[in-house]
MDTraj code that builds the backbone (N, CA, C; nanometers):
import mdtraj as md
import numpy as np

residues = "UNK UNK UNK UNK UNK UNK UNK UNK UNK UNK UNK UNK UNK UNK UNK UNK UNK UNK UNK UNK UNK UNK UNK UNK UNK UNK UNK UNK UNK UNK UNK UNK UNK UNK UNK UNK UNK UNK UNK UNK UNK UNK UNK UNK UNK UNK UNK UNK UNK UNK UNK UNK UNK UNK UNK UNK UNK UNK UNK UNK UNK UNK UNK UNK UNK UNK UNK UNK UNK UNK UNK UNK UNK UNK UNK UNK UNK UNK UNK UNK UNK UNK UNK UNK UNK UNK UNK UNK UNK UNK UNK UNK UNK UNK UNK UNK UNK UNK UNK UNK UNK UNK UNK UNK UNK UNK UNK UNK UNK UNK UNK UNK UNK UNK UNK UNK UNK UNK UNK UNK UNK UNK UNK UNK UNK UNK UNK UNK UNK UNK UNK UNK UNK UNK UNK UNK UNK UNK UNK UNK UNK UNK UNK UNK UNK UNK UNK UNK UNK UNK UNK UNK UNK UNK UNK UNK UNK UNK UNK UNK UNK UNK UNK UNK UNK UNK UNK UNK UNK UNK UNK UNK UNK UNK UNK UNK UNK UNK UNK UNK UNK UNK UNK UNK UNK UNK UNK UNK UNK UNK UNK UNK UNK UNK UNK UNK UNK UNK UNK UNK UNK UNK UNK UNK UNK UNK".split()
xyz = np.array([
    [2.1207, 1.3509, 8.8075],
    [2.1081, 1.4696, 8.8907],
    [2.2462, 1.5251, 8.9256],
    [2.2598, 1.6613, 8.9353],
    [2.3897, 1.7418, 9.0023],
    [2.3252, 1.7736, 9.1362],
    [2.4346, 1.8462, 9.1807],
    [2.4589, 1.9020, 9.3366],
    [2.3777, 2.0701, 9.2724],
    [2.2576, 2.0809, 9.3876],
    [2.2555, 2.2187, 9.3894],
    [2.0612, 2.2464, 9.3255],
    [2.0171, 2.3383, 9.2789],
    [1.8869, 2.3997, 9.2531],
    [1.8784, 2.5056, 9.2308],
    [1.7898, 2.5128, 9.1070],
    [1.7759, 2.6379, 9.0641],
    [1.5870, 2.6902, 9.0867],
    [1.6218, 2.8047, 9.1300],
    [1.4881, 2.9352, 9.1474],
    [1.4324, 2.9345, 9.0408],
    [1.3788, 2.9199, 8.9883],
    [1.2740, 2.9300, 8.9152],
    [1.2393, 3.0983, 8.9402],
    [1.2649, 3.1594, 8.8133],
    [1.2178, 3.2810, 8.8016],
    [1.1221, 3.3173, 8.7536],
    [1.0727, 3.4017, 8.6878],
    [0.9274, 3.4413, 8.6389],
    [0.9195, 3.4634, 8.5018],
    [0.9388, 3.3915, 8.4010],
    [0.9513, 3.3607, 8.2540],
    [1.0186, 3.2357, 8.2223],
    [0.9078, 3.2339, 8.0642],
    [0.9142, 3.0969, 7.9985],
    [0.9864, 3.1795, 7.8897],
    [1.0761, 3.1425, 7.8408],
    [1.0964, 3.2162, 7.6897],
    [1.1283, 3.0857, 7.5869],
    [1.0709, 3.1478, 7.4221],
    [1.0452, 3.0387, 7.4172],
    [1.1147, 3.0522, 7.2277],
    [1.1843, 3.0231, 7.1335],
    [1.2962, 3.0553, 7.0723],
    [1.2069, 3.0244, 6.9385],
    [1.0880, 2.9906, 6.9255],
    [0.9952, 3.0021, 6.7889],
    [0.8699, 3.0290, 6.8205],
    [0.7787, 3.1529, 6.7389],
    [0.6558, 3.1256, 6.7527],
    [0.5281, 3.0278, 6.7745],
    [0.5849, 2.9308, 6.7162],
    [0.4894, 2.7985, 6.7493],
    [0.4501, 2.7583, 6.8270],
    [0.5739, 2.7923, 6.9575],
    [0.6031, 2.7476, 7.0787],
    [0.5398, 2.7991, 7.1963],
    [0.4588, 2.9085, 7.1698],
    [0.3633, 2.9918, 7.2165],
    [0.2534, 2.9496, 7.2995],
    [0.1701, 2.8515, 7.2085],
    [0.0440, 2.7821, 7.2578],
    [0.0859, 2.6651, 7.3806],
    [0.2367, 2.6074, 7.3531],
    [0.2784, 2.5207, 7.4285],
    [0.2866, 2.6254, 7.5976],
    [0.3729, 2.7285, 7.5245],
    [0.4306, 2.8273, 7.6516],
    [0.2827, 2.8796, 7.7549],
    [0.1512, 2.8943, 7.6974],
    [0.0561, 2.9448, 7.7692],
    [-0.0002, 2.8043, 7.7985],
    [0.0506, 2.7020, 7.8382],
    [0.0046, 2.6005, 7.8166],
    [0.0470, 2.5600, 7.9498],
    [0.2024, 2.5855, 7.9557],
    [0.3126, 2.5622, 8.0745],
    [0.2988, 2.6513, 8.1970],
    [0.2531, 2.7754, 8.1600],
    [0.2106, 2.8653, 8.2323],
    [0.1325, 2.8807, 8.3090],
    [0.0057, 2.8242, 8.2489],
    [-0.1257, 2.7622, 8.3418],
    [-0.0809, 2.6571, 8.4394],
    [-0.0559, 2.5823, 8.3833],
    [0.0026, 2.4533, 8.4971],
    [0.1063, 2.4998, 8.5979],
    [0.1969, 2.5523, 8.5507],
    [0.2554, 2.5968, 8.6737],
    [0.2181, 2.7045, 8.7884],
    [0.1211, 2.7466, 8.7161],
    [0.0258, 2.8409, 8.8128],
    [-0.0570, 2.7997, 8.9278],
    [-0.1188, 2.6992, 8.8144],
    [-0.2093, 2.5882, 8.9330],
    [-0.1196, 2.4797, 9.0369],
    [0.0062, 2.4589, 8.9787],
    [0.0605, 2.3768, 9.1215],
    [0.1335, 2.4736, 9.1813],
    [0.1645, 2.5824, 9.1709],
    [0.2963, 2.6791, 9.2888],
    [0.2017, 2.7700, 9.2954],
    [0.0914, 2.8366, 9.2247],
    [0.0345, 2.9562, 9.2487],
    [0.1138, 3.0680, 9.2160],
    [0.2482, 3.0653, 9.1343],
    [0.2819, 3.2129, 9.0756],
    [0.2794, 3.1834, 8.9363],
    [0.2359, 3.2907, 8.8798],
    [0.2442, 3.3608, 8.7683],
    [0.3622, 3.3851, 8.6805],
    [0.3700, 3.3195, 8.5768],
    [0.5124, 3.3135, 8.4814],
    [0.4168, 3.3948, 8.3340],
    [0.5465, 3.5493, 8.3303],
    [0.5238, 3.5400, 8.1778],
    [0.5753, 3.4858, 8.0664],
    [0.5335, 3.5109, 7.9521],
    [0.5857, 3.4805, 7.8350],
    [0.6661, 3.5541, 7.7479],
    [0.8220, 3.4925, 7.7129],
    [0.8975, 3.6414, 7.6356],
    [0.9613, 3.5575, 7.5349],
    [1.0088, 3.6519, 7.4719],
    [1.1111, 3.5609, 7.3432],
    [1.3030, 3.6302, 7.3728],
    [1.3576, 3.5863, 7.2624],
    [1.5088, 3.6365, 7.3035],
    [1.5815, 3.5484, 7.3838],
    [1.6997, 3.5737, 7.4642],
    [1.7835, 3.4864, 7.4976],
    [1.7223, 3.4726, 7.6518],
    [1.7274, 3.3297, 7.7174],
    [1.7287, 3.3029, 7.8589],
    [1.8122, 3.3321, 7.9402],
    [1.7211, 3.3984, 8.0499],
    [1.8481, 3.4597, 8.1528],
    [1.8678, 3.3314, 8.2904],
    [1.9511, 3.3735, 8.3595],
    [1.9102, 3.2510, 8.5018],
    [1.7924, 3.2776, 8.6057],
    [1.7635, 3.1775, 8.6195],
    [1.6051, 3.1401, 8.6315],
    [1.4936, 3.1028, 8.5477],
    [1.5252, 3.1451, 8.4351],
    [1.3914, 3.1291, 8.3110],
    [1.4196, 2.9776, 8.2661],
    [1.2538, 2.9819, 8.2116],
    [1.2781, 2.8373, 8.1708],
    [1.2533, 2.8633, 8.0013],
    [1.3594, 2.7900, 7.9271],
    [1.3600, 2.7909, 7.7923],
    [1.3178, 2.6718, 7.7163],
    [1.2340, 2.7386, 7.5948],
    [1.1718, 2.6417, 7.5341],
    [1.2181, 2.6739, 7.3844],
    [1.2875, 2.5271, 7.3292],
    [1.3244, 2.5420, 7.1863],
    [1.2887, 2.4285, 7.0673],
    [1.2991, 2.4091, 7.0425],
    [1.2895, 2.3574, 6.9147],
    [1.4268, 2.3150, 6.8144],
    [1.4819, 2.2190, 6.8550],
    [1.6441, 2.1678, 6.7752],
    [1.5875, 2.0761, 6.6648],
    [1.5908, 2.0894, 6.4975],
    [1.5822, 2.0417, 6.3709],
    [1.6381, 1.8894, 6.3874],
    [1.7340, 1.8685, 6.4303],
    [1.9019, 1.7706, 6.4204],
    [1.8322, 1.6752, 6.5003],
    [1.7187, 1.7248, 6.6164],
    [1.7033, 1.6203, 6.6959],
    [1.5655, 1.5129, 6.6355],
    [1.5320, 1.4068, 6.6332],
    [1.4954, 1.2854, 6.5590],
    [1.3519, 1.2511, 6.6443],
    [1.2579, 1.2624, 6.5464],
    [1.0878, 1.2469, 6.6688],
    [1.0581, 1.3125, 6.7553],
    [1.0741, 1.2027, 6.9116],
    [1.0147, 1.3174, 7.0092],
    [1.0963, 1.3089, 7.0951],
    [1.2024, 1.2764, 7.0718],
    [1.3590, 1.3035, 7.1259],
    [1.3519, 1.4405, 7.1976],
    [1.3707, 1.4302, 7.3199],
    [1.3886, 1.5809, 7.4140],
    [1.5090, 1.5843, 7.5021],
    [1.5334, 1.6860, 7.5631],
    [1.6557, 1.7104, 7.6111],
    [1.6087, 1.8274, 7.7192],
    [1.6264, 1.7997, 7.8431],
    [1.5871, 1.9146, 7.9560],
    [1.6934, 1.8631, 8.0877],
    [1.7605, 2.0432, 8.0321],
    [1.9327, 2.0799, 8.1330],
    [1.9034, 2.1751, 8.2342],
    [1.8999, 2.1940, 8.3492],
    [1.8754, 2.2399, 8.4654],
    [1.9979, 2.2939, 8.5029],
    [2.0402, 2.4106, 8.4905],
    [2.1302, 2.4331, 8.5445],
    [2.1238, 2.6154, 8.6245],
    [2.2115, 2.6926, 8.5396],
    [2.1547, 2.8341, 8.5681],
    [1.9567, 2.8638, 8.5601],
    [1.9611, 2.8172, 8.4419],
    [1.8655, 2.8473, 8.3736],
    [1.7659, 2.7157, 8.3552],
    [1.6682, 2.6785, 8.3048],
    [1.5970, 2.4896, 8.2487],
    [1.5590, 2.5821, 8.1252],
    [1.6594, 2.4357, 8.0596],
    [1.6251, 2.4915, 7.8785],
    [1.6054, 2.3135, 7.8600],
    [1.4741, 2.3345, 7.7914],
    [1.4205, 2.2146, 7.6717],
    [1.4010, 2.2332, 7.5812],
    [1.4553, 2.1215, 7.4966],
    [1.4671, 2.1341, 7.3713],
    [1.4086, 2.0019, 7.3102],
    [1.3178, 2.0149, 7.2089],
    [1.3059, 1.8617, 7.1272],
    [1.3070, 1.9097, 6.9668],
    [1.3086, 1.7842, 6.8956],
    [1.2769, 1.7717, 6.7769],
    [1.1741, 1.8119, 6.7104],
    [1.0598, 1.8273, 6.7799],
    [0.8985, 1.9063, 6.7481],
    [0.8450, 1.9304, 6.8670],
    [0.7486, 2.0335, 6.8293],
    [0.6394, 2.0374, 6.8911],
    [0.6165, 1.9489, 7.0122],
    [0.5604, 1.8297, 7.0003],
    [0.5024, 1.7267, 7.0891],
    [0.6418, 1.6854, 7.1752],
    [0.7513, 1.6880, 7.1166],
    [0.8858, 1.6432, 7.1862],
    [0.9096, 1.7300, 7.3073],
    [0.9048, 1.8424, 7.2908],
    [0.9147, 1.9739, 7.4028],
    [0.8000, 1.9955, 7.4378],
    [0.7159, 1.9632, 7.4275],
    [0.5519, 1.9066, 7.5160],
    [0.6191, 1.8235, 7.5983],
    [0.6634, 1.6707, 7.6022],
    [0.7088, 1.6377, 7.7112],
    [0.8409, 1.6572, 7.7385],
    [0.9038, 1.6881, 7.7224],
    [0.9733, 1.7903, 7.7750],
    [0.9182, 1.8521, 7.9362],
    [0.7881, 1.9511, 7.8720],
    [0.7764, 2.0380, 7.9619],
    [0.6949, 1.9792, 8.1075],
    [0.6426, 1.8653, 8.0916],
    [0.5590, 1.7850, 8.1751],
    [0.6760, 1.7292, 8.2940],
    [0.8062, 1.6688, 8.2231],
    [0.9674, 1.6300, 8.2899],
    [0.9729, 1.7389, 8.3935],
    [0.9633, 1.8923, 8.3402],
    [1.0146, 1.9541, 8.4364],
    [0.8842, 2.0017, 8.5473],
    [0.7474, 1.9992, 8.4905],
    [0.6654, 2.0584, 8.6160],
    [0.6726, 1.9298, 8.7355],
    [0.6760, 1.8141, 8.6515],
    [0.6931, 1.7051, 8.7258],
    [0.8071, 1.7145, 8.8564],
    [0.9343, 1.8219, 8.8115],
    [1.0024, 1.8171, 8.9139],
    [1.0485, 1.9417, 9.0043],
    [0.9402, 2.0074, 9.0046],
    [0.9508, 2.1219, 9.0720],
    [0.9501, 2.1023, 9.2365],
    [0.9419, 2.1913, 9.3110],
    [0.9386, 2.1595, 9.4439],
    [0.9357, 2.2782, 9.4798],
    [0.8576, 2.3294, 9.5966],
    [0.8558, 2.3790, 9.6610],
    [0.8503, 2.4273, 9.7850],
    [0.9673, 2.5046, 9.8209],
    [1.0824, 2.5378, 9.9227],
    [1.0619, 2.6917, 9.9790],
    [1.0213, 2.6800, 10.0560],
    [0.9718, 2.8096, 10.1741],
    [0.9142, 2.8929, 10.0550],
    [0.9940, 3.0052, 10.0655],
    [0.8871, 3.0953, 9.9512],
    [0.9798, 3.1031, 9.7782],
    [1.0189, 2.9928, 9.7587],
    [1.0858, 2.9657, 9.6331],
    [1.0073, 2.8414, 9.5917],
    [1.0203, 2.8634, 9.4369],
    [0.9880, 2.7382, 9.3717],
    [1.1569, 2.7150, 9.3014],
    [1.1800, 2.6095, 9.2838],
    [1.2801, 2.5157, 9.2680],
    [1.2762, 2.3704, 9.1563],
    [1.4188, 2.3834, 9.1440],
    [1.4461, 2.2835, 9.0521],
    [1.5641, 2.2144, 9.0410],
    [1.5622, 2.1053, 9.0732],
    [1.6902, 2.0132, 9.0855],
    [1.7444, 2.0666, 8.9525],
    [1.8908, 2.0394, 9.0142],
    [1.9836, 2.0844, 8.8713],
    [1.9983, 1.9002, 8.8224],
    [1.9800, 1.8972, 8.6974],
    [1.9961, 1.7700, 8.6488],
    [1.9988, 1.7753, 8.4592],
    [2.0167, 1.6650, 8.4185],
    [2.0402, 1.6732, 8.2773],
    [1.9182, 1.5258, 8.2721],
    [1.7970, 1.5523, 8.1660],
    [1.7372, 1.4057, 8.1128],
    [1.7604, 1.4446, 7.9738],
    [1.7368, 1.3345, 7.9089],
    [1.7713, 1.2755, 7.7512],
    [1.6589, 1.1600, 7.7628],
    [1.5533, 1.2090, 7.6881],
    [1.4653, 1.0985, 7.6545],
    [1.3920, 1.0641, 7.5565],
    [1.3479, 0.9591, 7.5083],
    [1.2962, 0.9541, 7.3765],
    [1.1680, 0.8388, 7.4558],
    [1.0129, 0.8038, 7.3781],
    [0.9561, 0.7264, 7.3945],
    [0.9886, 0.5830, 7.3289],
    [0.9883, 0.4470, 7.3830],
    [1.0105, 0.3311, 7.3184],
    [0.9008, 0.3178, 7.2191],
    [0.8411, 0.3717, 7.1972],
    [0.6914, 0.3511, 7.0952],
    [0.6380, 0.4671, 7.0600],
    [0.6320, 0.4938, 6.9528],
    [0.5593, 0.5816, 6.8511],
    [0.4129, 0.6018, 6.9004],
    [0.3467, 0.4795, 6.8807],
    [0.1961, 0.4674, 6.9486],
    [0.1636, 0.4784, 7.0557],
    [0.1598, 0.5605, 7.1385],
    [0.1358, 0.5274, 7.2618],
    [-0.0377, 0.5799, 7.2759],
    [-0.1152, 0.5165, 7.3017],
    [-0.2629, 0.5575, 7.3062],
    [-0.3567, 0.5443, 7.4150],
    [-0.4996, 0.5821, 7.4421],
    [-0.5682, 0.5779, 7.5167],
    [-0.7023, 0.5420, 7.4557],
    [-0.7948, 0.4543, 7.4409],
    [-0.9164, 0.4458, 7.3926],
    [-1.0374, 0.4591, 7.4873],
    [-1.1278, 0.5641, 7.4691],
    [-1.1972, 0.6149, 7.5455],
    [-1.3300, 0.5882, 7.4446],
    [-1.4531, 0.4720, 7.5200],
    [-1.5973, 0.4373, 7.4618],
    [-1.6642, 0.5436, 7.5198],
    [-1.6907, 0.6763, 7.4887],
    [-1.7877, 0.7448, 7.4919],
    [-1.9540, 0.7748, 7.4235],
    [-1.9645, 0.6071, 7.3691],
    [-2.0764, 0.5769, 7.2886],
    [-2.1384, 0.4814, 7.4035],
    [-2.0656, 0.3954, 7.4438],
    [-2.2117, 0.3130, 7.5583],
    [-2.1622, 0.3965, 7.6956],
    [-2.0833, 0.4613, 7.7319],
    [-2.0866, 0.5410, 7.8644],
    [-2.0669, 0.6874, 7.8483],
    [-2.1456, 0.7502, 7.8076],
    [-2.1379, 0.9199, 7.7523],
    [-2.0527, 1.0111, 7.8863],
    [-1.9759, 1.0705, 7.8575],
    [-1.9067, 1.1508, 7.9373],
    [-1.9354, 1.3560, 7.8866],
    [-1.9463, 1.3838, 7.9612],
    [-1.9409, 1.5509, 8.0022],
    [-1.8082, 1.5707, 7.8986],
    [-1.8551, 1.6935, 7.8310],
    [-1.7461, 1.7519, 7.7579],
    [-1.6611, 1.8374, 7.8406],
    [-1.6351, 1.8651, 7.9752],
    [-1.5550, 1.9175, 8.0603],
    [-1.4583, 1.7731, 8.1179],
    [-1.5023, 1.6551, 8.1329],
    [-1.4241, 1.5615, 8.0839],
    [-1.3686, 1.4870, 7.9964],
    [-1.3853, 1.5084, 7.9102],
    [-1.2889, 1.4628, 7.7782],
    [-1.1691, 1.5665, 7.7633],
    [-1.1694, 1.6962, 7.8161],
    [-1.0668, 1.7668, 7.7951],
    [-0.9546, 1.7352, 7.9360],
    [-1.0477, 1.6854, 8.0496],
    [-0.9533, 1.6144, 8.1783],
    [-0.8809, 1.5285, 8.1229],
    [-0.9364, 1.4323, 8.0418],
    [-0.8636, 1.2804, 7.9610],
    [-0.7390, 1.3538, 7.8934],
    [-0.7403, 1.4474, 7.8039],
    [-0.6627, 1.5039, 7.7422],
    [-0.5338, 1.5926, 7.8336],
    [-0.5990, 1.6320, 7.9169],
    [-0.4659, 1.6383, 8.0445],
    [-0.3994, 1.5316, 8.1033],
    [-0.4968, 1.4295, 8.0972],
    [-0.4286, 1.2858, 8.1728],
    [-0.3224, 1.2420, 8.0588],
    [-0.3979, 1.2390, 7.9677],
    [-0.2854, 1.1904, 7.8548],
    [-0.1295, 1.2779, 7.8499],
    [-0.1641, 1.4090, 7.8521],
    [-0.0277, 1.4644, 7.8577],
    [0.0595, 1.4467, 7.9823],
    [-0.0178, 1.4362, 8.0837],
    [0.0975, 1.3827, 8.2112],
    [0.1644, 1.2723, 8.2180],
    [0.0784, 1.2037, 8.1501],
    [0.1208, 1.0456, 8.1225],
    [0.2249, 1.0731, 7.9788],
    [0.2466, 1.1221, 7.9251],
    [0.3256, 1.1709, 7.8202],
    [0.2284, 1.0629, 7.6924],
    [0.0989, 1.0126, 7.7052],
    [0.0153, 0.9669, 7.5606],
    [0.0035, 1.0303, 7.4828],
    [0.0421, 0.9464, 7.3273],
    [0.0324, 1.0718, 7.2430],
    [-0.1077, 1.0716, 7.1807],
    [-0.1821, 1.0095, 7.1764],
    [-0.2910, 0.9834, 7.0872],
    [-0.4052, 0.9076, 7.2031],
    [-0.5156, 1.0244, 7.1865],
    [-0.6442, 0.9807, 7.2993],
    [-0.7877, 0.9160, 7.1624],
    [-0.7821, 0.8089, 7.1806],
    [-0.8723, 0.7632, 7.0574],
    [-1.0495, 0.7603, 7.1334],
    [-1.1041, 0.8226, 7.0576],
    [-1.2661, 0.8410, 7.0813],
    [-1.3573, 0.7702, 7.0140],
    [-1.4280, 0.6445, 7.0605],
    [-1.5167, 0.5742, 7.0117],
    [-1.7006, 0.6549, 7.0882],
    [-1.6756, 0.7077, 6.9144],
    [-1.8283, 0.7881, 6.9042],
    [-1.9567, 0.7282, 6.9085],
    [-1.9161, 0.5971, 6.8317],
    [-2.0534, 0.5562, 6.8042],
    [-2.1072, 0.3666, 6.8721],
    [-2.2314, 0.3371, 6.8894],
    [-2.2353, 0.2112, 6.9115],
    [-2.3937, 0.2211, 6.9458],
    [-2.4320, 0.1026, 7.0174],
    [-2.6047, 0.1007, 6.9875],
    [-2.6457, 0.1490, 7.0945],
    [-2.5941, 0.2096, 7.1804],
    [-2.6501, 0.2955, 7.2806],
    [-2.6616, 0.4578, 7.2341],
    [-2.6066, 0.4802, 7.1544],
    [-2.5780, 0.6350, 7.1176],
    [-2.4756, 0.6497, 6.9933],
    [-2.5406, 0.7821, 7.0023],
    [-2.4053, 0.8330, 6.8203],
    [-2.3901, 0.9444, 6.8907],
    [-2.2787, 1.0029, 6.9090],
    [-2.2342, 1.1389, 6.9725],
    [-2.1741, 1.2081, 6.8926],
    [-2.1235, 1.2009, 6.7956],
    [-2.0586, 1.2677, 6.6767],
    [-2.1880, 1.4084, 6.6624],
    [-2.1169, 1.4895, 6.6148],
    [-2.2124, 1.6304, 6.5610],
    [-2.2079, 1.5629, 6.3811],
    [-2.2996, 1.5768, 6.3284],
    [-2.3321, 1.5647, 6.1870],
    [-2.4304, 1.6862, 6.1249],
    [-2.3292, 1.6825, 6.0123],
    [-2.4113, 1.8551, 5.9813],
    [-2.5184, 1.8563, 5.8584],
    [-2.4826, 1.6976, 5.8303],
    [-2.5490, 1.6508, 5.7053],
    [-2.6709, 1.5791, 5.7585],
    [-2.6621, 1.5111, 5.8839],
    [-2.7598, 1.4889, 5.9447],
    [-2.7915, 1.5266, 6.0709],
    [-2.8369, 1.6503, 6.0860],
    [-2.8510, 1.6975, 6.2069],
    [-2.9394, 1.6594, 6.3101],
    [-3.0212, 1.5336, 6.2704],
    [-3.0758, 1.4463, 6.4264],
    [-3.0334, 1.3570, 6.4601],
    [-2.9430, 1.3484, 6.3332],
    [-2.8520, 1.2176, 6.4053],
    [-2.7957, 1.1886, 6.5140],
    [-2.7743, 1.3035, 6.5741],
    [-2.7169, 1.3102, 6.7417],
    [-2.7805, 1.2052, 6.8237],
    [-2.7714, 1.1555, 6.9273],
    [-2.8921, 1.0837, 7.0426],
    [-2.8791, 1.1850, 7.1373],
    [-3.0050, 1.2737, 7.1568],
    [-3.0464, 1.3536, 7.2334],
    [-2.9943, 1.3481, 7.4029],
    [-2.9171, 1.4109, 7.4188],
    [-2.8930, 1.4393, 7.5619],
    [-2.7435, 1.3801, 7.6028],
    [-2.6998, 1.3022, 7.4697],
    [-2.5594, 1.2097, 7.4317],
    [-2.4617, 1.2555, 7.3470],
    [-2.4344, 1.3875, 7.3245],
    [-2.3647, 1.4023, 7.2007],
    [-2.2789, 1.5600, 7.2450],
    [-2.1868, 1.5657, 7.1266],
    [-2.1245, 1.6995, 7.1290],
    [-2.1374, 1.7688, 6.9959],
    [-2.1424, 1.9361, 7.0644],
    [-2.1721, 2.0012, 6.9694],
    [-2.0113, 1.9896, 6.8971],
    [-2.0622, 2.0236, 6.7112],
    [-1.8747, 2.1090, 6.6543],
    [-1.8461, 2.1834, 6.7007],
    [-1.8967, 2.2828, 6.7419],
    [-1.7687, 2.4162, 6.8210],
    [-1.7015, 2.3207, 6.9907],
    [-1.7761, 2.2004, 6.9979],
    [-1.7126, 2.1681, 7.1051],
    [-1.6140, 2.0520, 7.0719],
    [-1.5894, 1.9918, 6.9730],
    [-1.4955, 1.9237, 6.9130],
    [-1.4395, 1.9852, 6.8464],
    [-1.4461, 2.1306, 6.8030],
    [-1.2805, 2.2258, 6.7392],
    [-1.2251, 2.2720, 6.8725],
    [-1.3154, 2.2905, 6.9934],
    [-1.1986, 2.3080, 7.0917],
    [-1.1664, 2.2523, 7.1523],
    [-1.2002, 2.1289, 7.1437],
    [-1.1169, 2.0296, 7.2207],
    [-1.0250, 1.9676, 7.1110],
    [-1.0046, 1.9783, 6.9804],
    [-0.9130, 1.9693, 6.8714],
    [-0.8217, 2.0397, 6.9556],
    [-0.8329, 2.1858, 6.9285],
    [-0.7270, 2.2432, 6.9375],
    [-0.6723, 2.2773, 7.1092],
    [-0.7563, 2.2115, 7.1787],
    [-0.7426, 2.2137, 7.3697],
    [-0.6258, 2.1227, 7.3429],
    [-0.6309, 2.0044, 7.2095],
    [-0.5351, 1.8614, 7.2485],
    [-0.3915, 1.9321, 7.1726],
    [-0.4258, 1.9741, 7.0595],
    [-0.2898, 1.9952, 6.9866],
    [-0.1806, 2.0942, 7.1238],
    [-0.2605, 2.1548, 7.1500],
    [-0.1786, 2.2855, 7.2169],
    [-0.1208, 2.1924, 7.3300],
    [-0.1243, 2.0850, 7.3508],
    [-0.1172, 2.0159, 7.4897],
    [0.0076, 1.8785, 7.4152],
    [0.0183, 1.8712, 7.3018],
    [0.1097, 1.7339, 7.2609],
    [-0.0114, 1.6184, 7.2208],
    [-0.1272, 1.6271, 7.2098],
    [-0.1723, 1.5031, 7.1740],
    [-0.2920, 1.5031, 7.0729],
    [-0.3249, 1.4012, 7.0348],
    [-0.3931, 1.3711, 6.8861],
    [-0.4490, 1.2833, 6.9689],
    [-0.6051, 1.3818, 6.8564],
    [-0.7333, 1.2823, 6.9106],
    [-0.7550, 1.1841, 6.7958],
    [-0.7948, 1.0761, 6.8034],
    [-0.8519, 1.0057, 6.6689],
    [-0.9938, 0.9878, 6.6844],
    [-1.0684, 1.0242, 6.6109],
    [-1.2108, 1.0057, 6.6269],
    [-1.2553, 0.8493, 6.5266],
    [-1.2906, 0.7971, 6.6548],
    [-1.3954, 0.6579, 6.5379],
    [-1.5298, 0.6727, 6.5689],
    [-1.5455, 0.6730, 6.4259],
    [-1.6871, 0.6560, 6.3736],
    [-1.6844, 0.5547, 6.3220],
    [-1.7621, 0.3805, 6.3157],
    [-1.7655, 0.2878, 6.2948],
    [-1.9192, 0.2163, 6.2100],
    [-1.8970, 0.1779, 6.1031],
    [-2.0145, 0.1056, 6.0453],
    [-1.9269, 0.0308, 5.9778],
    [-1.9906, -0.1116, 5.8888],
    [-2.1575, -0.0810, 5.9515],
    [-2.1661, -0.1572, 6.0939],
    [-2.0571, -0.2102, 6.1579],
    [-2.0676, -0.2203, 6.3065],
    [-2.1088, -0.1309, 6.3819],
    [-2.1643, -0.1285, 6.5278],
    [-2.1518, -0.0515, 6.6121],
    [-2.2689, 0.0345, 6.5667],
    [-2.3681, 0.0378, 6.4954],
    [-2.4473, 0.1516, 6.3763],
    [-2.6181, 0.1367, 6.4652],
    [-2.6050, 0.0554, 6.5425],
    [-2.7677, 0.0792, 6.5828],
    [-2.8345, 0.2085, 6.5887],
    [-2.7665, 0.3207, 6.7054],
    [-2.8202, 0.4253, 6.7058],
    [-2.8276, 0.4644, 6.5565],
    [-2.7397, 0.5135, 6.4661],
    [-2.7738, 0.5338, 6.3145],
    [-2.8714, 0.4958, 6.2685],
    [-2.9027, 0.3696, 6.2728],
    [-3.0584, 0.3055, 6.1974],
    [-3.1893, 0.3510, 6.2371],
])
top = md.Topology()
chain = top.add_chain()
for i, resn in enumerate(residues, 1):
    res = top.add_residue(resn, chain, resSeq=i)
    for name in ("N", "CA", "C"):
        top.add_atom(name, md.element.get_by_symbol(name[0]), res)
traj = md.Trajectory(xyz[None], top)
């Protein structure tokens, strides 16, 4: 940490298109904990904005978030400046009618590649408005990979298009609700793994 804090102004700018889904991503969240409204721009960061980039040179999910005039993060991909951006909502604060940000420098990388969550949604069925909560938990927690066990002898929850009763009635998710929670996770830093398991775990199937 340095001496001092920076205002937080009203833009994310963000130095590649890609970085977009992350940026409306950052936006929401910071909405919901301070209650103001940040847009989205591209071009150079002014003081106050928070910058989001993307550095080639840097290695995995190696990130880098500098607080100074301005908070610029930078990682190696995608998912790297995902947490990244979690570092800084994590350290916001808010100060009479300012939102704020310690001036500080982190440099961080994860000790493990794998970092995961395994979630049995085959013997304890969960609401598809919670599995996308899990997928927020995972990104605060900086997890990269939320693993989904579909199937077992209480239920098959998988959508099957080849077998469409295969579902267990009143236990399952539709596909349009597993492409958006696909793409609810990517936009957020994390990978779902779906298991589907035989011939263990296969009762409901039979």
């Amino acid at each position: 940490f340095k001496k001092g804090e920076m205002t937080v102004g009203s833009r994310i700018v963000i130095s590649s298109p890609e970085l977009k889904k992350l940026a409306v991503v950052v936006a929401e969240e910071f909405q919901l904990l301070t209650g103001k409204k940040l847009s989205i721009a591209t071009g150079k960061a002014a003081a106050g904005d928070i910058s989001l980039n993307i550095d080639p040179k840097m290695k995995g999910e190696s990130y880098e978030m500098s607080v100074d005039q301005q908070a610029t993060i930078k990682g190696g991909n995608y998912d790297a400046v995902a947490m990244g951006t979690v570092s800084l909502l994590q350290s916001l604060i808010s100060k009479e009618n300012r939102i704020v940000l310690p001036k500080q420098t982190i440099k961080d990388k994860p000790a493990a590649e794998y970092r995961g969550l395994l979630v049995d949604i085959a013997r304890r069925w969960h609401k598809f408005e919670t599995l996308k909560q899990l997928v927020v938990l995972c990104r605060w927690y900086k997890i990269r990979y939320l693993q989904l066990h579909f199937n077992d002898t209480e239920s098959f929850t998988f959508p099957s298009k080849a077998f469409p009763n295969l579902a267990t009635k009143g236990r399952h998710y539709t596909l349009d609700q597993m492409k958006e929670l696909e793409a609810f996770a990517v936009a957020r830093g994390v990978t779902i793994i779906p298991e589907v398991e035989m011939p263990g775990h296969s009762a409901a199937i039979i």
